[in-house]
Each structure stands twice: as structure tokens, then as C-alpha cells.
C-alpha positions in Angstrom: 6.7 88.2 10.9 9.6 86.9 13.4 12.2 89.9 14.2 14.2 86.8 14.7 15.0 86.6 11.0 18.2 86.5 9.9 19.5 89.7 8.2 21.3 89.7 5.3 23.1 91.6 2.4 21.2 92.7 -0.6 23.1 94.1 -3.7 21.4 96.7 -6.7 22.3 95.0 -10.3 21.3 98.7 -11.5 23.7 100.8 -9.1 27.2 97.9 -9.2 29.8 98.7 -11.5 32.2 95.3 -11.3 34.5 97.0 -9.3 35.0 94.5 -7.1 35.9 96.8 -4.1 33.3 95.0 -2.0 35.6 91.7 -2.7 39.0 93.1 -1.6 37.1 95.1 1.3 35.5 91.3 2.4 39.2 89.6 1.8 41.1 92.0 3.9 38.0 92.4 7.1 38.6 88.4 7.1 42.8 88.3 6.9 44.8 88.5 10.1 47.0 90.8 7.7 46.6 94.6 8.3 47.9 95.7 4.9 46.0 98.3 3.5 48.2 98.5 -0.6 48.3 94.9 -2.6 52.1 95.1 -2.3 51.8 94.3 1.1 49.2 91.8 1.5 51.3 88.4 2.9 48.2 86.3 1.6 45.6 86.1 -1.6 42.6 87.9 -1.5 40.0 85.5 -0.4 37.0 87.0 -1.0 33.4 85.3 1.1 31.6 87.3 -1.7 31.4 86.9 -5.5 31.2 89.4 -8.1 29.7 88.0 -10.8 30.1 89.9 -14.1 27.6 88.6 -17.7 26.6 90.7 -20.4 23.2 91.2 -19.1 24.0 92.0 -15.3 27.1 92.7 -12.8 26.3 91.8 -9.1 27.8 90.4 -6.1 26.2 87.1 -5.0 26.7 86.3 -1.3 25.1 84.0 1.5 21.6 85.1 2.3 21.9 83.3 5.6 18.6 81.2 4.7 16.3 80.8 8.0 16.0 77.1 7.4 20.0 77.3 5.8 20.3 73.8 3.5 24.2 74.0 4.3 23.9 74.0 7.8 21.2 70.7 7.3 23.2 69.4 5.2 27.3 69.5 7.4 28.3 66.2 8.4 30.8 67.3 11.0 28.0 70.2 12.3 30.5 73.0 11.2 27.8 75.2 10.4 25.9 77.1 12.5 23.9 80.1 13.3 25.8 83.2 15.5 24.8 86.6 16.0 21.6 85.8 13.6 24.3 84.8 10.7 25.5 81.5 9.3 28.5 80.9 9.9 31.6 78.1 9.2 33.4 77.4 12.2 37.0 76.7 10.1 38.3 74.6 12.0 35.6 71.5 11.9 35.2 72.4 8.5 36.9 69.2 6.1 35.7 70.3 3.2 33.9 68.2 2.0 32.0 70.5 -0.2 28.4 69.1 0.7 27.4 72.9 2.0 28.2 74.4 -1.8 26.1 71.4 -3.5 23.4 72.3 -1.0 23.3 76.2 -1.5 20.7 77.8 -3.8 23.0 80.6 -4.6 26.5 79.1 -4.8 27.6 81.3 -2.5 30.2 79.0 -0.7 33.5 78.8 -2.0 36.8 76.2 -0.5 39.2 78.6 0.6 42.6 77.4 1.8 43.4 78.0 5.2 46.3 81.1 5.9 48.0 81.4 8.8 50.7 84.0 9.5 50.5 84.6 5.8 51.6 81.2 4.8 49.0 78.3 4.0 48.7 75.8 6.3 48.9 71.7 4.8 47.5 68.7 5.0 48.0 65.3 4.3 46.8 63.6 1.3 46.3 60.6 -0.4 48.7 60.8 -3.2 46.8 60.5 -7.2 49.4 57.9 -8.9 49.7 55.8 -5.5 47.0 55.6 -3.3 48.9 53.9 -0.1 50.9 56.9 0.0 50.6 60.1 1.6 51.2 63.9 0.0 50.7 67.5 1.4 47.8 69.5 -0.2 46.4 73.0 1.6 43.8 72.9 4.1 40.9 74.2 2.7 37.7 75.6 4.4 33.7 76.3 3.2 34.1 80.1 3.2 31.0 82.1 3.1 29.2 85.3 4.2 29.3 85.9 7.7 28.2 89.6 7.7 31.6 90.6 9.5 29.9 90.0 12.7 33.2 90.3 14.5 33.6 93.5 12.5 32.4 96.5 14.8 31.5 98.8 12.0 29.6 95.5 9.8 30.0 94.0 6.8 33.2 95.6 5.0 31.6 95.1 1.4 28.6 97.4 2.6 31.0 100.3 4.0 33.7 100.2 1.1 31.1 100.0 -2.4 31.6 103.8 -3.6 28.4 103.3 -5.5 25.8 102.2 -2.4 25.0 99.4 -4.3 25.3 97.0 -1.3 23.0 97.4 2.5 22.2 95.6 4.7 18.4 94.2 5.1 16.8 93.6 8.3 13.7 91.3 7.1 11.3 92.9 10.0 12.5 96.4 10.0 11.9 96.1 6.2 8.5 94.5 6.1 7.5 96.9 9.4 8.8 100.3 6.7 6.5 98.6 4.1 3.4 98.5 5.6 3.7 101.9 7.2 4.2 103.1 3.3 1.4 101.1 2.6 -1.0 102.5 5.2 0.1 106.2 4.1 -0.6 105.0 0.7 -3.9 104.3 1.7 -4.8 106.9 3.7 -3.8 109.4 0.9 -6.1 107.6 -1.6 -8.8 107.4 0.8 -8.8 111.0 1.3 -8.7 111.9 -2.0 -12.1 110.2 -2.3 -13.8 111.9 0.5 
């Protein structure tokens, strides 16, 4: 196995209680706002995660920053790339054009408009009724998963869920863990044949 495989966040269905901490925790590690109470936030929490709540299960879904990523493939304007062993947008390319979410296996890409200095920041577009005409609309952006890598303590969602239902994988430390448990496994049966 590569330990050049991306790493990436993995979340217990059995341990998450819905309460989407790990969203607001993900919201405010990617807002230039340093609120820390909801009457001071300047923008709207814009999770890169999604708690996704049925009868049967409650989990976040997130980017699994795929090794062969279909989003990345898949960017016209070559927004997407790989940094720090993540996949990441690079917001201002971005146009979305939402060919990454159609791409992605998990739906883990959501448009998110574009806040700056707690305002959102406009474009122009065509107008519906007449097309020759131009009208203001926000500028929206793929947003995804990055795994905080700017973030020197990691991913925010993985330090704030008070249940421990989120951590962070590292595919070759994981596989390496595995085999040693396997091989102790082994020897303990072995002995107890001898």
C-alpha cells in the first residue's frame, strides 16, 4: 500500500447524535469571522460537511478526497486540485458550474456563495424574463472537505464532536495497525495449538 494515500475523515453512524456541532465547528474554521456565539457571526454558517439525519441512521457525509478524485477529472477551469494530500477548490477559479457535485459519489460538494468581510460578494447575471440583460446574483463556489489543512490543530469537525464520532484515517497507518493485529492474532492461535 502507497503511504501516499490521501487521508481522510471517517464518521461512526453508532456514536453521532445529529448535533451538528461538527457543522458549525467546519463553518466557523472556514469564515474570516472570529465569532465564537451565533449573535455575532456577520455571515451564514456554511458548513463543507453534511449531517445527514433518516430514520434508520444520523451521520455526517463529507469528501473522502478519492485518490483518483472524479471532481478534480471532471473541472473545466482545473479548480480542483490535490494540496497537502487533500482535494481542494481553489475559490477563486471555481464558476460553478456544478460538474464536480454531478461527479462525486458521495454528494459531498455543496455551491456556497462567496463572503467577504461578512457581506456576499455579486456577480453578474443573465436576467430570467430578458435574456439580453444583465442582473446581480451571489458568487457561488464548489465547497467541500478540505480537512482544515490551513488549520494547525486539523479538521475542526474532528476536535469539536463531543461524542468522538468523527477521526481522522490515515489509509497506511490504518492498514500497517491491521496487519500487526492480524499477526498477533495469529500468533496467539498458533500457540494455542502447540
Amino acid at each position: 500500500m502507497s503511504s501516499s494515500l490521501s487521508n481522510f475523515i471517517a464518521a461512526d453512524s453508532e456514536k453521532c447524535i445529529g448535533c451538528k456541532l461538527c457543522e458549525i465547528a467546519c463553518s466557523q474554521a472556514h469564515s474570516e469571522s472570529t465569532a465564537f456565539t451565533v449573535g455575532a457571526l456577520t455571515s451564514p454558517i456554511l458548513p463543507r460537511l453534511y449531517v445527514v439525519q433518516t430514520p434508520e441512521i444520523t451521520v455526517p457525509v463529507q469528501c473522502r478526497h478519492c485518490e483518483d478524485a472524479p471532481c478534480a477529472n471532471c473541472c473545466p477551469v482545473s479548480a480542483i486540485s490535490r494540496k497537502n494530500g487533500a482535494i481542494i477548490v481553489e475559490k477563486k477559479l471555481c464558476v460553478g458550474c456544478k460538474t464536480c457535485m454531478l461527479a462525486c459519489p458521495f454528494g459531498a460538494i455543496e455551491l456556497l456563495p462567496v463572503y467577504e468581510n461578512g457581506k456576499p460578494i455579486m456577480q453578474p447575471v443573465l436576467c430570467e424574463e430578458n435574456e439580453s440583460s444583465v442582473d446581480e446574483a451571489p458568487m457561488l463556489f464548489a465547497g467541500k472537505c478540505d480537512l482544515c489543512t490551513d488549520r494547525a490543530k486539523g479538521p475542526a469537525c474532528v476536535e469539536i464532536c463531543p461524542e468522538k464520532a468523527l477521526s481522522l484515517i490515515d489509509p497506511a497507518r490504518m492498514k500497517r495497525d491491521r496487519n500487526i493485529k492480524a499477526a498477533m492474532s495469529f500468533l496467539n492461535t498458533s500457540q494455542n495449538f502447540s
